[in-house]
N, CA, C and O atoms as CSV, one atom per row, in Angstrom:
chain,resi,resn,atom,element,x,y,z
A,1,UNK,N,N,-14.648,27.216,-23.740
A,1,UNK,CA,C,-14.709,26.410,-24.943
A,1,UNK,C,C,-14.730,24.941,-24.573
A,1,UNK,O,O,-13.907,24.597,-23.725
A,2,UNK,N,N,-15.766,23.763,-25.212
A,2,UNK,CA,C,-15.739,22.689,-25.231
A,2,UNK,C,C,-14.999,21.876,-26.022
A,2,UNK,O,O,-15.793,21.829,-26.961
A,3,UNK,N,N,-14.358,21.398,-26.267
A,3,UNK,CA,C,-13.518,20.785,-27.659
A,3,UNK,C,C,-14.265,19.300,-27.509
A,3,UNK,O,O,-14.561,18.756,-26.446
A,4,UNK,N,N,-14.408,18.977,-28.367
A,4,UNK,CA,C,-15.127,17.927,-28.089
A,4,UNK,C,C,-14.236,16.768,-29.478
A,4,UNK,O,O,-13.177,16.908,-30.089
A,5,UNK,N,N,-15.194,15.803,-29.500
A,5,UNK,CA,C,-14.553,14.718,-30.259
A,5,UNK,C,C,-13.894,13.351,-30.018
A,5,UNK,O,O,-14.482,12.702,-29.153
A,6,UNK,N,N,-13.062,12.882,-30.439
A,6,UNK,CA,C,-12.601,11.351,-30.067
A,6,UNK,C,C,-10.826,11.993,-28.708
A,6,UNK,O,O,-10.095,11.087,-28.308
A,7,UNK,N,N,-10.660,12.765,-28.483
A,7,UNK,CA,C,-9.696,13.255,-27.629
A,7,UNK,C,C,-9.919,12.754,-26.450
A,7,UNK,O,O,-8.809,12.419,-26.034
A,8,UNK,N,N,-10.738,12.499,-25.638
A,8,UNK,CA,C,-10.961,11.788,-24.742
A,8,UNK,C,C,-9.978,10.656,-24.772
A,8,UNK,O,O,-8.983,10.373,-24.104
A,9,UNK,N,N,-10.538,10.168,-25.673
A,9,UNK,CA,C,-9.746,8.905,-26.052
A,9,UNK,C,C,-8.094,8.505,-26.832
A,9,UNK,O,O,-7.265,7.600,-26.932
A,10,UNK,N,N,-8.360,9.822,-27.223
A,10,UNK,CA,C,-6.623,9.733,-27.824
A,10,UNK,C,C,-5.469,9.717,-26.936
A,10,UNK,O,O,-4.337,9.395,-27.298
A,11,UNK,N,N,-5.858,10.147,-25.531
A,11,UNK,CA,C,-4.505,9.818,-24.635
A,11,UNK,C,C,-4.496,8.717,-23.937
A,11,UNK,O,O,-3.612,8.488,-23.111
A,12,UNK,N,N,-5.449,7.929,-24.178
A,12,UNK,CA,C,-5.438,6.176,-23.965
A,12,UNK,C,C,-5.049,5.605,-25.001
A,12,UNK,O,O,-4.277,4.648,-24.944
A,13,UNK,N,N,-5.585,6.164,-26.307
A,13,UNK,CA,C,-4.651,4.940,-27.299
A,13,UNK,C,C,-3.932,5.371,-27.814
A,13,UNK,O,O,-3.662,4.995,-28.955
A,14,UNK,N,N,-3.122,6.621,-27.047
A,14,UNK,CA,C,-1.725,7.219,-27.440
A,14,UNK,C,C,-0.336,6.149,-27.671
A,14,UNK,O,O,0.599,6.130,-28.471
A,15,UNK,N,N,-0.933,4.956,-26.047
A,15,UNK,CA,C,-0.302,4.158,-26.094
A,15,UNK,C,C,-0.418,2.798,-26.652
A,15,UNK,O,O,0.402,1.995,-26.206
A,16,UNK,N,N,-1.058,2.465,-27.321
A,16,UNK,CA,C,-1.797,1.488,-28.210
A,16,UNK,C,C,-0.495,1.231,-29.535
A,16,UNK,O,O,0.173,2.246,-29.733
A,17,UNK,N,N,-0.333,0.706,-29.908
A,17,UNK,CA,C,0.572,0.480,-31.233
A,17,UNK,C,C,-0.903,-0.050,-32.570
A,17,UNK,O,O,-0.874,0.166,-33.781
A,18,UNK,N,N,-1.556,-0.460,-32.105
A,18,UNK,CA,C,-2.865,-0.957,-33.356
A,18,UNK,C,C,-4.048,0.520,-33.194
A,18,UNK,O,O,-5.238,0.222,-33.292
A,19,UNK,N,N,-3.774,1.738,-33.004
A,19,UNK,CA,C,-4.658,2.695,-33.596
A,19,UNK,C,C,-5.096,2.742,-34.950
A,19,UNK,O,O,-4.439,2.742,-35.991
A,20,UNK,N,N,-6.780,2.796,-34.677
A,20,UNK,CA,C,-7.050,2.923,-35.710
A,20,UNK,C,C,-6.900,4.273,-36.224
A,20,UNK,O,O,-7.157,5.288,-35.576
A,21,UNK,N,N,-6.346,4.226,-37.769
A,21,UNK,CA,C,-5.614,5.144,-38.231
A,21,UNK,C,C,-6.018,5.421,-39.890
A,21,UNK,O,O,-5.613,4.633,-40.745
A,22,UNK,N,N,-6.816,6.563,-40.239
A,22,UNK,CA,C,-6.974,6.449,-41.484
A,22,UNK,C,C,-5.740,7.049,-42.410
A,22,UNK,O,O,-4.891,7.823,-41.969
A,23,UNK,N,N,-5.787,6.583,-43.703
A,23,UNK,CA,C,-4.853,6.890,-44.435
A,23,UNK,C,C,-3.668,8.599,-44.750
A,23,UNK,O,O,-2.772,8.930,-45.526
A,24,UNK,N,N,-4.540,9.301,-43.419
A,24,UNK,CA,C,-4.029,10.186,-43.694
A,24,UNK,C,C,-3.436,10.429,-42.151
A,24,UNK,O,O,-3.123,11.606,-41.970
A,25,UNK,N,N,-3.299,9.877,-41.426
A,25,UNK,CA,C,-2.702,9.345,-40.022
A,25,UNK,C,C,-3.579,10.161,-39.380
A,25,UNK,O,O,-2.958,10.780,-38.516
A,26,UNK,N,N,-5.310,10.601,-39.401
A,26,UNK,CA,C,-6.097,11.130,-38.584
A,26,UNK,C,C,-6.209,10.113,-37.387
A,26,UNK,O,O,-6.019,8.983,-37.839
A,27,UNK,N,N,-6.435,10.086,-36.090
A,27,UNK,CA,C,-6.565,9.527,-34.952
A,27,UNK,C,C,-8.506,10.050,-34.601
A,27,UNK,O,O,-9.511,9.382,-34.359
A,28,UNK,N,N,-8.238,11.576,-34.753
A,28,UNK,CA,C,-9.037,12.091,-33.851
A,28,UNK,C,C,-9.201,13.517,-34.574
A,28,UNK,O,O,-8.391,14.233,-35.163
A,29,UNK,N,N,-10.963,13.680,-34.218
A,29,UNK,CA,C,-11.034,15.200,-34.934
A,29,UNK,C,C,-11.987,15.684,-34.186
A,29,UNK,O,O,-13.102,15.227,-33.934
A,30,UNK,N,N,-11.091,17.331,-33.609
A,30,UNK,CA,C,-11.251,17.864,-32.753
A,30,UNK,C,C,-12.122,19.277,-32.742
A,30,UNK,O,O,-11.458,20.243,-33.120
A,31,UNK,N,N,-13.482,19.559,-32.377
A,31,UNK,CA,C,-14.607,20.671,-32.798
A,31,UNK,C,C,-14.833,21.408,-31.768
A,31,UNK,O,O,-15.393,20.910,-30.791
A,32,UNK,N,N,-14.387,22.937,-31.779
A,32,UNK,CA,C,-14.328,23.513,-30.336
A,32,UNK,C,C,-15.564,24.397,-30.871
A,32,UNK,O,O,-15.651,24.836,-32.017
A,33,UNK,N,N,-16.653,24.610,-29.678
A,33,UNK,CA,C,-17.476,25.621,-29.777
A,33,UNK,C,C,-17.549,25.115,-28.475
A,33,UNK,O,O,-17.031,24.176,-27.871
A,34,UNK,N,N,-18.955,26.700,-28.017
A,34,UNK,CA,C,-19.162,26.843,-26.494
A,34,UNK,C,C,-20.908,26.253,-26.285
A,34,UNK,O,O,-21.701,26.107,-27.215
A,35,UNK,N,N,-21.174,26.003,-24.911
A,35,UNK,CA,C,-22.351,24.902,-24.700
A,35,UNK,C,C,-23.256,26.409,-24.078
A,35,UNK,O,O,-22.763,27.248,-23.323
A,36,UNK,N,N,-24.628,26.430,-24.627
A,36,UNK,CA,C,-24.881,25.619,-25.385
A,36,UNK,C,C,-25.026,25.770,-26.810
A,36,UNK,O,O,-25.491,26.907,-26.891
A,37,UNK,N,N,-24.925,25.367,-27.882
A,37,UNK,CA,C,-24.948,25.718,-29.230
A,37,UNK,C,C,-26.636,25.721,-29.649
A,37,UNK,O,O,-27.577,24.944,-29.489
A,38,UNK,N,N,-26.450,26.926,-30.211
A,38,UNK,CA,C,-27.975,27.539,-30.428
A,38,UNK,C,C,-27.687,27.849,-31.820
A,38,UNK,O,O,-26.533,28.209,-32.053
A,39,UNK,N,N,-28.530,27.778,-32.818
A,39,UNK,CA,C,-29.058,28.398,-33.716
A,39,UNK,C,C,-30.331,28.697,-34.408
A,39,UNK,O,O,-31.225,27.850,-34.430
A,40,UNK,N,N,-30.443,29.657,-34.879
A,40,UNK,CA,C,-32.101,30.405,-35.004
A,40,UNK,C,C,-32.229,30.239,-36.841
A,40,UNK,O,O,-31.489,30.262,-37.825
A,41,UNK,N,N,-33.548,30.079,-36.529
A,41,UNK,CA,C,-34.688,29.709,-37.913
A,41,UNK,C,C,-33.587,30.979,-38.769
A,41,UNK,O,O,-33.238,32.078,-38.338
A,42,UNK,N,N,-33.198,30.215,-40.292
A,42,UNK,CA,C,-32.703,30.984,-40.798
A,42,UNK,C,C,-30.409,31.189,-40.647
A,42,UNK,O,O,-29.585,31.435,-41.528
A,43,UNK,N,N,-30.303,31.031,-39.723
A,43,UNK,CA,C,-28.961,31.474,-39.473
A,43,UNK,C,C,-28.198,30.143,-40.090
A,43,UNK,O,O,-28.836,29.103,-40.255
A,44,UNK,N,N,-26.742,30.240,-40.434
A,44,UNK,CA,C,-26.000,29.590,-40.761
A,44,UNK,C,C,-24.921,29.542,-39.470
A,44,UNK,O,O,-24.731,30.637,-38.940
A,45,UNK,N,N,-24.365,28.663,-39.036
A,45,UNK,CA,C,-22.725,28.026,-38.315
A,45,UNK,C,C,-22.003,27.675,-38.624
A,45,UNK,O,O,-22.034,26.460,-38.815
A,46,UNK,N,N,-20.940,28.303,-38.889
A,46,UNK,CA,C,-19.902,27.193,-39.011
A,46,UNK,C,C,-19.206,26.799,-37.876
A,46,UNK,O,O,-18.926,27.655,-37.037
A,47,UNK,N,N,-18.803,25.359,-37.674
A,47,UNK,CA,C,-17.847,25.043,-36.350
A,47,UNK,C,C,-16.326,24.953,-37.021
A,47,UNK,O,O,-16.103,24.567,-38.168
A,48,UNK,N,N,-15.431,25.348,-36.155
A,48,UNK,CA,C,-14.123,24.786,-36.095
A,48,UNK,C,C,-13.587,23.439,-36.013
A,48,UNK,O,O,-13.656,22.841,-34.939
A,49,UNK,N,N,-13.112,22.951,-36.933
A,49,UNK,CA,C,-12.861,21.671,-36.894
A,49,UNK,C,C,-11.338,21.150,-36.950
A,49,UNK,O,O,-10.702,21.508,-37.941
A,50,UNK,N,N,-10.587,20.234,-35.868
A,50,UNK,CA,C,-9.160,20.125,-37.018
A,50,UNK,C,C,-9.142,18.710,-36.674
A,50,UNK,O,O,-9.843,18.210,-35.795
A,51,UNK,N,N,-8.308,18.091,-37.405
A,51,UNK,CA,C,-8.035,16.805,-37.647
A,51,UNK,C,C,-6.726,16.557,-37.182
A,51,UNK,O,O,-5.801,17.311,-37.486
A,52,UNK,N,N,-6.539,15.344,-36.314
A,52,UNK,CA,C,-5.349,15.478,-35.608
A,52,UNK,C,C,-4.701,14.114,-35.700
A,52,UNK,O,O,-5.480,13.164,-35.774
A,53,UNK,N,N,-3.243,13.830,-35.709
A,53,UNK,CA,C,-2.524,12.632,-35.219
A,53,UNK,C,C,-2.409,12.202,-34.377
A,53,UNK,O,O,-2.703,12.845,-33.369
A,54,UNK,N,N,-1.892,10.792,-34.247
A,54,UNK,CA,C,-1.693,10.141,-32.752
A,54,UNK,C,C,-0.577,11.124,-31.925
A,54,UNK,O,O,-0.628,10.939,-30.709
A,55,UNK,N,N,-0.118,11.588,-32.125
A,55,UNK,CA,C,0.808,13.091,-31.670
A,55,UNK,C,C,-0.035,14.073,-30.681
A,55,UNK,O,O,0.216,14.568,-29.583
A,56,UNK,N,N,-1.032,14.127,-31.473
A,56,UNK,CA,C,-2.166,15.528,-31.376
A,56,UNK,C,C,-1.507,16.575,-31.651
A,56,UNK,O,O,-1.245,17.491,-30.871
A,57,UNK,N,N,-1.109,16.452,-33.169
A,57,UNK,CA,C,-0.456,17.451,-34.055
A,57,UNK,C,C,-1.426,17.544,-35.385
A,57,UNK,O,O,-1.718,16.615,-36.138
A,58,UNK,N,N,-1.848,18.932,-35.467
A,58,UNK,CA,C,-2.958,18.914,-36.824
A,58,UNK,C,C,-2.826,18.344,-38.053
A,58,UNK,O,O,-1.762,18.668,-38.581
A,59,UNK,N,N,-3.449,17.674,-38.655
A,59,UNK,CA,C,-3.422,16.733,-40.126
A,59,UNK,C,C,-3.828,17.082,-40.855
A,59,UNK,O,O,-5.016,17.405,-40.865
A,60,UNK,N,N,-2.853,17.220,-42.066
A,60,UNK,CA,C,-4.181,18.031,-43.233
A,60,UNK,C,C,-4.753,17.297,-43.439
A,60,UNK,O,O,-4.151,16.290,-43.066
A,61,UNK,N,N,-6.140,16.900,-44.061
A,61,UNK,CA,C,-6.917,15.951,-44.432
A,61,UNK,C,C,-8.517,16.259,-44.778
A,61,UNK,O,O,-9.142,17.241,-44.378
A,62,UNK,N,N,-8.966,15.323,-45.508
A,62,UNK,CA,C,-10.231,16.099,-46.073
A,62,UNK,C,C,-12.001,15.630,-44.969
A,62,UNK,O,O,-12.775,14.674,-44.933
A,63,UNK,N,N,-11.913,16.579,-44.472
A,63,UNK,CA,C,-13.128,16.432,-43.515
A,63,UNK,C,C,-14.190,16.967,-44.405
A,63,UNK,O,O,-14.225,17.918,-45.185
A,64,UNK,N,N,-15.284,15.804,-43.943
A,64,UNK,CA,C,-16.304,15.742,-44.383
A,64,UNK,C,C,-17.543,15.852,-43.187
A,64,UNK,O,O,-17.501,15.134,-42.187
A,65,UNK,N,N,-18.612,16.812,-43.414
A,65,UNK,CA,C,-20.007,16.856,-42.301
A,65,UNK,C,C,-20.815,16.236,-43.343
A,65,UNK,O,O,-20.824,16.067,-44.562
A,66,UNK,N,N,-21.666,15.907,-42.023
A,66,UNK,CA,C,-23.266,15.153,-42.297
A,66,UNK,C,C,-23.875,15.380,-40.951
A,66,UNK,O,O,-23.474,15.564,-39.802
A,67,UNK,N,N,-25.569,15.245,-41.893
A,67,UNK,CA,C,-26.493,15.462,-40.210
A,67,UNK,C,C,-27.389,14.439,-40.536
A,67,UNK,O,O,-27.942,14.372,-41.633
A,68,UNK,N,N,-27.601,13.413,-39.369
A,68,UNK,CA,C,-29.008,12.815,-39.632
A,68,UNK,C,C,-30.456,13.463,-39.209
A,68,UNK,O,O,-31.343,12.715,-38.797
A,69,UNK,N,N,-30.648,14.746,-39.313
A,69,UNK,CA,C,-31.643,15.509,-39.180
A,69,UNK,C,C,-31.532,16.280,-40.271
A,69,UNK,O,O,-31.150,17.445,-40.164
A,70,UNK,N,N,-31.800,15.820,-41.271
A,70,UNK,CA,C,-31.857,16.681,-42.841
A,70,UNK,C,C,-33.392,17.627,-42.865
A,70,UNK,O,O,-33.471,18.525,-43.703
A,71,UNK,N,N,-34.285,17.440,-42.151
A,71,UNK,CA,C,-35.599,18.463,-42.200
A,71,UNK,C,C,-35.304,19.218,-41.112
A,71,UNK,O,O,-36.243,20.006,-40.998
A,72,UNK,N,N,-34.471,19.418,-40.206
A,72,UNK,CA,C,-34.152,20.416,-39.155
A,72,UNK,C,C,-32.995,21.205,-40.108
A,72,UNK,O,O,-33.389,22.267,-40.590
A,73,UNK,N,N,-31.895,20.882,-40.363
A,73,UNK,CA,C,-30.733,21.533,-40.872
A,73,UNK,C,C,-30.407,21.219,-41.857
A,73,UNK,O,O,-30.818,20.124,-42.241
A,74,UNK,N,N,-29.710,21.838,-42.556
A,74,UNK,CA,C,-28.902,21.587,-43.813
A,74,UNK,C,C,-27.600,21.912,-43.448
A,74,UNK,O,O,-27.486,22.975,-42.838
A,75,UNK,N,N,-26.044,20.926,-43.778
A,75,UNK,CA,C,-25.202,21.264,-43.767
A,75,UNK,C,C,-24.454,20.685,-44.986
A,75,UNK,O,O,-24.503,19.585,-45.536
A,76,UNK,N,N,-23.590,22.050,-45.266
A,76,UNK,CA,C,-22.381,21.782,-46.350
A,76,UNK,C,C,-21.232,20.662,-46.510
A,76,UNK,O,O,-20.129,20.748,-45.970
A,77,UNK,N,N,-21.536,19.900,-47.100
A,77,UNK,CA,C,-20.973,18.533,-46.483
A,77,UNK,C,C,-19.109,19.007,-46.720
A,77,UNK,O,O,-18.298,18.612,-45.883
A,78,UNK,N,N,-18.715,19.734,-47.751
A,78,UNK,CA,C,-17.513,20.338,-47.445
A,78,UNK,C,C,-17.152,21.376,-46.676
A,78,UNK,O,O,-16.010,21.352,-46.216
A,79,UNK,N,N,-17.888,22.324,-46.415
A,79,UNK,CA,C,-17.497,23.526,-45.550
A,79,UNK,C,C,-17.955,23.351,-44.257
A,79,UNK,O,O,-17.356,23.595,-43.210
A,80,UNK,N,N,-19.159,22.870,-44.432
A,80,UNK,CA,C,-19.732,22.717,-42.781
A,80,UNK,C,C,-20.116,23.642,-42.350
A,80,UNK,O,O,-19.847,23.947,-41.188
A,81,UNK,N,N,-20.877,24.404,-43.140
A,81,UNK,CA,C,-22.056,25.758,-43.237
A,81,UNK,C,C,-23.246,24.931,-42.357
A,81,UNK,O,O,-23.291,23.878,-42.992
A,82,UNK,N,N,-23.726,24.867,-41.825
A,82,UNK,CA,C,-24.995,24.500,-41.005
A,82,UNK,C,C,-25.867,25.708,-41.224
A,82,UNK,O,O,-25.581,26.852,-40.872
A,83,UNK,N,N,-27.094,25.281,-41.920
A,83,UNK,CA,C,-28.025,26.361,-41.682
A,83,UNK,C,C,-29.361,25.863,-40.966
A,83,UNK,O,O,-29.651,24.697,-41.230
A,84,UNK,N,N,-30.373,26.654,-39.962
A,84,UNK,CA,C,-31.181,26.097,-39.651
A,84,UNK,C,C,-32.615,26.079,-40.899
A,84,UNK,O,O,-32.801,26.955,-41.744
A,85,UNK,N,N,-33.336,25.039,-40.725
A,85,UNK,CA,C,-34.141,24.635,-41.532
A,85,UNK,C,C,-35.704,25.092,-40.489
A,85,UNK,O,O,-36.775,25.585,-40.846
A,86,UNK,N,N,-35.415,24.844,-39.707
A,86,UNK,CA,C,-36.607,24.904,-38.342
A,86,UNK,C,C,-36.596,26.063,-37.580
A,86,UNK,O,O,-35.559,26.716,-37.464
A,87,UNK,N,N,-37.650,26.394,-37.040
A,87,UNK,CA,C,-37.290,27.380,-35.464
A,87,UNK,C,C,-37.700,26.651,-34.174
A,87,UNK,O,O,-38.080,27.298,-33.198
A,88,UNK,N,N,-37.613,25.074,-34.159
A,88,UNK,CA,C,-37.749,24.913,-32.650
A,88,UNK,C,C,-37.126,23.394,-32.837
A,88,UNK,O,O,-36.967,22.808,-33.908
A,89,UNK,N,N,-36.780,22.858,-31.360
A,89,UNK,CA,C,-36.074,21.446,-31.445
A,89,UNK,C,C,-34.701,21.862,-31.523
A,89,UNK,O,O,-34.102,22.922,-31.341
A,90,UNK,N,N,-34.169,19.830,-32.095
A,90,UNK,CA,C,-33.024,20.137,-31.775
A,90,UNK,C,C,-32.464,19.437,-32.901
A,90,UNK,O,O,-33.197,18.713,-33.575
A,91,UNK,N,N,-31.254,19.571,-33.177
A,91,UNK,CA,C,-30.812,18.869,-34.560
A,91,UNK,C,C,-29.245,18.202,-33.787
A,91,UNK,O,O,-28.779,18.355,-32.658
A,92,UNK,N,N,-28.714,17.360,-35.104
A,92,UNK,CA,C,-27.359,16.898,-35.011
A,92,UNK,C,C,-26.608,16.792,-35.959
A,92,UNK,O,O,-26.933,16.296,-37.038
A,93,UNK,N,N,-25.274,17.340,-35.622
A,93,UNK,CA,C,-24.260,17.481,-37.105
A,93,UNK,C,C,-23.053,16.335,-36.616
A,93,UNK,O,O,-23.103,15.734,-35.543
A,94,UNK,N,N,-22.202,16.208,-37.420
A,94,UNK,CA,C,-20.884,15.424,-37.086
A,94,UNK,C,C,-19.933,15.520,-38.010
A,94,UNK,O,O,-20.216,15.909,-39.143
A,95,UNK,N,N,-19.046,15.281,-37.762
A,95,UNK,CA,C,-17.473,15.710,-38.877
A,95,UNK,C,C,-16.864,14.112,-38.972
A,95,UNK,O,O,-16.880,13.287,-38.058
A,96,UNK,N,N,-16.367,13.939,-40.242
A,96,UNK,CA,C,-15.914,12.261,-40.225
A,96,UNK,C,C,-14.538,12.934,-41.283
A,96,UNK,O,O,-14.182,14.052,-41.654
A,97,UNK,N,N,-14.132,11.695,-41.445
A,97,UNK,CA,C,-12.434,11.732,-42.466
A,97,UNK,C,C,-12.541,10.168,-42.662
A,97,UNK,O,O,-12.154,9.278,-41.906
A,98,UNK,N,N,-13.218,10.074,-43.971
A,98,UNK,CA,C,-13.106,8.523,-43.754
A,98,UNK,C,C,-14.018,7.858,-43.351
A,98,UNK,O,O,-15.143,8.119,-43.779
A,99,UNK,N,N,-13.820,6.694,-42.318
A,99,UNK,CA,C,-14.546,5.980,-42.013
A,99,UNK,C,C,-14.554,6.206,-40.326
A,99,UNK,O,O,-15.174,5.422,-39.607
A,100,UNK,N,N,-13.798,7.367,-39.769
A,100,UNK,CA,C,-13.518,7.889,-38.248
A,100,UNK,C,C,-14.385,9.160,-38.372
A,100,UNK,O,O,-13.990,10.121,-39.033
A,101,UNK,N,N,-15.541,9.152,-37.745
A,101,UNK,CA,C,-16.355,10.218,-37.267
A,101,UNK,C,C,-16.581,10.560,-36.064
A,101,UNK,O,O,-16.744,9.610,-35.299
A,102,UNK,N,N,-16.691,12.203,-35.355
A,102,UNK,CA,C,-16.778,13.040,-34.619
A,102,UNK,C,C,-18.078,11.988,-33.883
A,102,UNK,O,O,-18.813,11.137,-34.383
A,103,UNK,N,N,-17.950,12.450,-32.663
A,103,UNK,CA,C,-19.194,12.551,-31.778
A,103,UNK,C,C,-20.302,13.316,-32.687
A,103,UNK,O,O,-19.985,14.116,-33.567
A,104,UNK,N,N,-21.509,13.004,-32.394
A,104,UNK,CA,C,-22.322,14.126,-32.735
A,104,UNK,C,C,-23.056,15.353,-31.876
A,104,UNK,O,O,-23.509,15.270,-30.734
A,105,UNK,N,N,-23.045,16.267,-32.570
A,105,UNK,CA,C,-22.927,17.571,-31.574
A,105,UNK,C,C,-24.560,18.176,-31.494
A,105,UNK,O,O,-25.155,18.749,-32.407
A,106,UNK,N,N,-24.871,17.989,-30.670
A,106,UNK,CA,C,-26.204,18.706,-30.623
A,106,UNK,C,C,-26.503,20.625,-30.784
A,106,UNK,O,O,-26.084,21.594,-30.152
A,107,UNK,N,N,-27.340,20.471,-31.847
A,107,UNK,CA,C,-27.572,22.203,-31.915
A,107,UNK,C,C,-29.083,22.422,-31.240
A,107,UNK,O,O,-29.989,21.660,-31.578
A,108,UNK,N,N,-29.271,23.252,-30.488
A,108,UNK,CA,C,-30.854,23.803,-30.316
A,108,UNK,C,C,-31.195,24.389,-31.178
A,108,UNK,O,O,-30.508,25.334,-31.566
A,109,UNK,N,N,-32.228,24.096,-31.725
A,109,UNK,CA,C,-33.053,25.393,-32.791
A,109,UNK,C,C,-34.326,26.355,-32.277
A,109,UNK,O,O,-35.394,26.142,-31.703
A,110,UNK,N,N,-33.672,27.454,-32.765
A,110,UNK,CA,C,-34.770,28.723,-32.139
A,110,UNK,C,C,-35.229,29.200,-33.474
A,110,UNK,O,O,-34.745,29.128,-34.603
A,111,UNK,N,N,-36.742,29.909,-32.786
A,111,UNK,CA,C,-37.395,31.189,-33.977
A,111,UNK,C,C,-35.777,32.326,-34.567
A,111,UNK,O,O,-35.931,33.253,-35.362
């Protein structure tokens, strides 16, 4: 499993006192799937997502997806249903809370 996201970085500005911090004390939001992420003409994904504190203790909080490849995929901007739109290429999704958004995660698209 890859976990991916701003974690890299959360045990550097673990020690920071000015983290940026949205209102719901998210630091960092954390999306585990395995490399490489494939999905086929037709199929839906959902990824795992959690939202975490400067702790790296889970946050409830309201995560939101978006893709700037809207003619490759469609995703559920609350659930984070990804479906493919295409059968070839590659698309990109991302998870935000706020104004703190995920890396963006590359999907391959197949027939």
């Amino acid at each position: 499993m890859r976990r991916v996201a701003l974690l890299l970085a959360l045990g550097a500005l673990a020690a920071c006192s000015a983290l940026p911090v949205t209102g719901d004390g998210v630091v960092a939001l954390e999306i585990s799937y395995t490399q490489p992420l494939v999905l086929r003409l037709g199929q839906t994904l959902t990824l795992p997502v959690r939202a975490v504190n400067q702790q790296g203790d889970s946050v409830a909080a309201e995560i939101r997806w978006q893709t700037p490849d809207t003619t490759a995929i469609s995703v559920d901007s609350v659930s984070g249903a990804i479906l493919a739109r295409v059968g070839t290429g590659t698309a990109r999704v991302q998870a935000r809370v706020g104004t703190l958004h995920s890396d963006l995660i590359s999907i391959t698209l197949q027939p």
